[in-house]
RODO-2510 file (C-alpha; in nm, 4 decimals, decimal comma):
residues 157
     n   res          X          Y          Z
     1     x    -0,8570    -3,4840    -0,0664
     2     x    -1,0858    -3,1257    -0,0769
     3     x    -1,3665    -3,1455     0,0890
     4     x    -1,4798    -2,8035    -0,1111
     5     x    -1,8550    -2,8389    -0,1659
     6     x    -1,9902    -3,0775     0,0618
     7     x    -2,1082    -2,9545     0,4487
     8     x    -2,1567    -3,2329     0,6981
     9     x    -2,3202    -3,2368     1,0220
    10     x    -2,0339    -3,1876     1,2334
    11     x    -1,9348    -2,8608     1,0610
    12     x    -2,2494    -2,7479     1,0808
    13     x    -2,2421    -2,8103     1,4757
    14     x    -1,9344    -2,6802     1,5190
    15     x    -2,0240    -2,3863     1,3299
    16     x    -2,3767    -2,2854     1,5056
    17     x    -2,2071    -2,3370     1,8489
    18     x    -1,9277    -2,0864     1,7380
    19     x    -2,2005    -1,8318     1,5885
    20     x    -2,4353    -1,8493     1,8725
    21     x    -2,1613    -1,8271     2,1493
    22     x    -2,0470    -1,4952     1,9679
    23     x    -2,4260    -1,3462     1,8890
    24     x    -2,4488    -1,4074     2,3136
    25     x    -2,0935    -1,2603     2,3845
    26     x    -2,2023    -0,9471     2,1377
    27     x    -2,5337    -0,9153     2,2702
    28     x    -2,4009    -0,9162     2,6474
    29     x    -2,1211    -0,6955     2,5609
    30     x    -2,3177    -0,4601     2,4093
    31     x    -2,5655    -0,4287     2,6896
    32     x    -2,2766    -0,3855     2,9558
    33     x    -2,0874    -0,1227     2,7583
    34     x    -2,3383     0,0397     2,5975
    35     x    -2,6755    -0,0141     2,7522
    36     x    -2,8487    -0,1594     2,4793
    37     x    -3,0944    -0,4300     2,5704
    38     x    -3,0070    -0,7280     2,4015
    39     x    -3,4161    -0,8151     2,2913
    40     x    -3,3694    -0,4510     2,1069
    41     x    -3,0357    -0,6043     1,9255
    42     x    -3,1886    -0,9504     1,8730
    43     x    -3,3352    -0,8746     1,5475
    44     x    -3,0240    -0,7097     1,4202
    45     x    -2,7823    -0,9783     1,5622
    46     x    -3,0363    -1,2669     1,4290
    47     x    -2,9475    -1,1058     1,0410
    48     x    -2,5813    -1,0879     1,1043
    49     x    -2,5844    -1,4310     1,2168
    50     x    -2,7704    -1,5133     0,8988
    51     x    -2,4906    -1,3246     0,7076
    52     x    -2,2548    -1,5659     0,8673
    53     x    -2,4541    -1,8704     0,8119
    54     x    -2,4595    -1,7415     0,4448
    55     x    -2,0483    -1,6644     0,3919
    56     x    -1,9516    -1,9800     0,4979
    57     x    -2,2157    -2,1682     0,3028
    58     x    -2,0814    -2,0145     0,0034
    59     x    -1,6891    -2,0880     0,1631
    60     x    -1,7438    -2,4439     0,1970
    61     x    -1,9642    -2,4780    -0,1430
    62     x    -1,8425    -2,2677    -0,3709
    63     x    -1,4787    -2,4140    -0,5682
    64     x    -1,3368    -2,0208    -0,5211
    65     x    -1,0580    -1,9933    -0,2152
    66     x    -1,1922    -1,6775    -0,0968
    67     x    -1,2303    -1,6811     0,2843
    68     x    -1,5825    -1,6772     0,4398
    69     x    -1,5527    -1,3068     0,6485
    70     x    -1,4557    -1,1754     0,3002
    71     x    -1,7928    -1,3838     0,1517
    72     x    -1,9737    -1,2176     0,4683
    73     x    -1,8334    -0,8777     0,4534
    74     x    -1,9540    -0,8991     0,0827
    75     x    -2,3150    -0,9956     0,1588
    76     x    -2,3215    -0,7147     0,4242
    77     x    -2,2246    -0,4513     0,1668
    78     x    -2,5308    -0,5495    -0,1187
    79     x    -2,7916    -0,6031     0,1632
    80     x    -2,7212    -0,2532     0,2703
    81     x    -2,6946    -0,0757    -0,0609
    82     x    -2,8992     0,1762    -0,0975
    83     x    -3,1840     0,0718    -0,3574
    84     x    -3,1458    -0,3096    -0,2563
    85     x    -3,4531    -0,5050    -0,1676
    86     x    -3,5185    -0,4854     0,2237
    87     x    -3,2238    -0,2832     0,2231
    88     x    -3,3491     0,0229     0,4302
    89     x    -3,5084    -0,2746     0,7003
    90     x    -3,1596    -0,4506     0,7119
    91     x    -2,9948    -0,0955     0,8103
    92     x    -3,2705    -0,0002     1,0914
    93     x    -3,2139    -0,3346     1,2422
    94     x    -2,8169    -0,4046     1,2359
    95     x    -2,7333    -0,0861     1,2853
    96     x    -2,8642    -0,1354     1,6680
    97     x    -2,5624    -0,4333     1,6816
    98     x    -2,2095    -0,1996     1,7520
    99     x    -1,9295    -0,2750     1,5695
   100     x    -1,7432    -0,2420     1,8940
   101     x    -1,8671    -0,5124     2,0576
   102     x    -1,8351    -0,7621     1,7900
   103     x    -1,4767    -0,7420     1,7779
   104     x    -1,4513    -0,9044     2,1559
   105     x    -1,5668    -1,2404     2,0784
   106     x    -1,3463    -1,2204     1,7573
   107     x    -1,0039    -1,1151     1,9628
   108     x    -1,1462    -1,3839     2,1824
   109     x    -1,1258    -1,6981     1,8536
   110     x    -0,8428    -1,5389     1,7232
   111     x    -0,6509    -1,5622     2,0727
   112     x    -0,7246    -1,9136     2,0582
   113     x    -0,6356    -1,9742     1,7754
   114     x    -0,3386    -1,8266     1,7958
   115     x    -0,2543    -2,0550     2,1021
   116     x    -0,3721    -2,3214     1,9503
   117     x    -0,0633    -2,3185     1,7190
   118     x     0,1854    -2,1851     1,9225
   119     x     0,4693    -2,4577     1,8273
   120     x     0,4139    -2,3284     1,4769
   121     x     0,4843    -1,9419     1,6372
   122     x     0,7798    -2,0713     1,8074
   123     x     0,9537    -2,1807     1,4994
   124     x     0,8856    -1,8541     1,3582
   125     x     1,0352    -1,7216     1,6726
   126     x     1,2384    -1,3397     1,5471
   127     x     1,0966    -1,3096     1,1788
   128     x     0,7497    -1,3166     1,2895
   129     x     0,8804    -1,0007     1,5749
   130     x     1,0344    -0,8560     1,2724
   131     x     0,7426    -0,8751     1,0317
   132     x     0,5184    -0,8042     1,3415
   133     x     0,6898    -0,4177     1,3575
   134     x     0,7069    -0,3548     1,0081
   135     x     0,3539    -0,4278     0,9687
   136     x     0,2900    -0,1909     1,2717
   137     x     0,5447     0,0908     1,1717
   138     x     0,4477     0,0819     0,8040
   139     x     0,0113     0,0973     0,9051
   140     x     0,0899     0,3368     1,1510
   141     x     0,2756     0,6070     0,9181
   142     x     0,0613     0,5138     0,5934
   143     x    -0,2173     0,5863     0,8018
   144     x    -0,0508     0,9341     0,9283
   145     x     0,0352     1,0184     0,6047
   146     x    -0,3425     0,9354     0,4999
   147     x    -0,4688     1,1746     0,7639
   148     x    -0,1926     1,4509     0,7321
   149     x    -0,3181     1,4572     0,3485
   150     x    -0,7115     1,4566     0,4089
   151     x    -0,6748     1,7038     0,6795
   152     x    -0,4261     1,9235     0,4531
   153     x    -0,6985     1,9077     0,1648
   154     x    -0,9530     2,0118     0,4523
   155     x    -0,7869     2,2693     0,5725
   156     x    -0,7708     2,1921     0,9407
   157     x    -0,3585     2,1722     0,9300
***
């Protein structure tokens, strides 16, 4: 049975924990690392967190299977387009969040996650190694080969 358009109250518990725990983790990464008082970041953090209340929203209502960081990442590019309503206010404000620190609490879910389902990884056992280093080898030479290219067109090799 799909569930697909219908949030309950659980989900939506489960969900605000999970957003506010990270919005804290960013916020007091980003003033350890960086310096940046978290009351400057609030405002910034508080739309980003609305970005992510919005992507899932649209995940959970919405009949597409399109996952809701790709929803989110989507919002986040026409808020910020140049021209956009509010646009030049969304910028000022979440560009005071760094990227940098988002991605701890993130490593931090996925890590669970990931150990969450570890008798599924252990059937997997060599092919997901294998898959693992091509992945790797093939990101870390396309990406070379990227950069070799743009810096050849620059001039700078």
């Amino acid at each position: 049975m799909d569930n697909r358009g219908v949030i309950s109250a659980h989900m939506i518990n489960d969900y605000s924990k999970m957003i506010i725990l990270s919005a804290i983790l960013v916020l007091l990464g980003q003033w350890i690392g960086k310096g940046t008082s978290p009351f400057e970041a609030l405002p910034g953090m508080v739309l980003v967190m609305l970005l992510v209340v919005m992507g899932v929203a649209l995940k959970e209502l919405l009949p597409l299977k399109f996952p809701a960081f790709a929803w989110v990442t989507l919002l986040g590019l026409l808020f910020s387009l140049p021209g956009f309503p509010g646009s030049e206010v969304f910028m000022r404000l979440t560009n005071k969040v760094d990227f940098l620190s988002t991605t701890t609490p993130i490593l931090a879910f996925a890590g669970i996650s990931v150990g969450n389902k570890i008798d599924v990884l252990k059937k997997l056992s060599w092919k997901l190694v294998l898959i693992a280093l091509v992945v790797f080898t093939s990101t870390y030479f396309g990406s070379a080969l990227i950069s070799q290219l743009i810096l050849s067109l620059q001039g700078k090799i």
